[in-house]
C-alpha positions, -999 to +999 in steps of 0.1 A: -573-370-217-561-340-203-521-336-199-509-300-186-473-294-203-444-283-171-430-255-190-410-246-158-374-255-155-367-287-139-330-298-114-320-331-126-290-328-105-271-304-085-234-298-070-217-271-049-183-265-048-162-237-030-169-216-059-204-224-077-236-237-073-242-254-105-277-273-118-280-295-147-318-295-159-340-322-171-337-301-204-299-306-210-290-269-202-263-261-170-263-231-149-242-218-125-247-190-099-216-178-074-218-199-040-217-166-023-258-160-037-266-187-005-247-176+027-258-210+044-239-230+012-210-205+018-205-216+056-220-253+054-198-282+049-188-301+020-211-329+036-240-311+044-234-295+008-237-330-008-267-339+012-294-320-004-333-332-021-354-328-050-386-310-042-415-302-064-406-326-096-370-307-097-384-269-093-367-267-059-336-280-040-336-286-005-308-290+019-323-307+051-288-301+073-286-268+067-326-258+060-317-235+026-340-244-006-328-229-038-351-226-073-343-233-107-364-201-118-344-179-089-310-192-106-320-184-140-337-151-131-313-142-108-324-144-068-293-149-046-304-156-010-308-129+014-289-133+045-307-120+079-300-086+092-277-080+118-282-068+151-277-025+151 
């Protein structure tokens, strides 16, 4: 039998509040990143903030309302969300 070990880090849960984004991983360890690294997060509800989905085994979050997905890996490595350039 062949079992492949998921060394990459896993959401177990997630909340958002007006200041943070914070992820508690399958492993026991809890990070945070500022809610200003996800401009949608920033100007979405606290509804549509609530409402979000596990993708990929806990790699990914999705939030369908507001179509952002955030990593595990690009909140430990450090990858806030870009917003879209303006108009000149």
């Amino acid at each position: 039998m062949n079992t492949v070990d998921n060394t990459e880090p896993r959401i177990k849960d997630i909340s958002v509040t007006n200041a943070l984004i914070t992820a508690h991983l399958m492993d026991g360890r809890t990070i945070s990143v500022p809610l200003a690294w996800s401009w949608r997060l920033l100007d979405a509800t606290p509804e549509q903030r609530a409402k979000y989905e596990l993708i990929g085994d806990g790699q990914d979050v999705h939030w369908p309302d507001i179509d952002e997905d955030i990593s595990a890996e690009g909140m430990l490595t450090g990858s806030p969300a870009r917003p879209p350039k303006q108009p000149v």
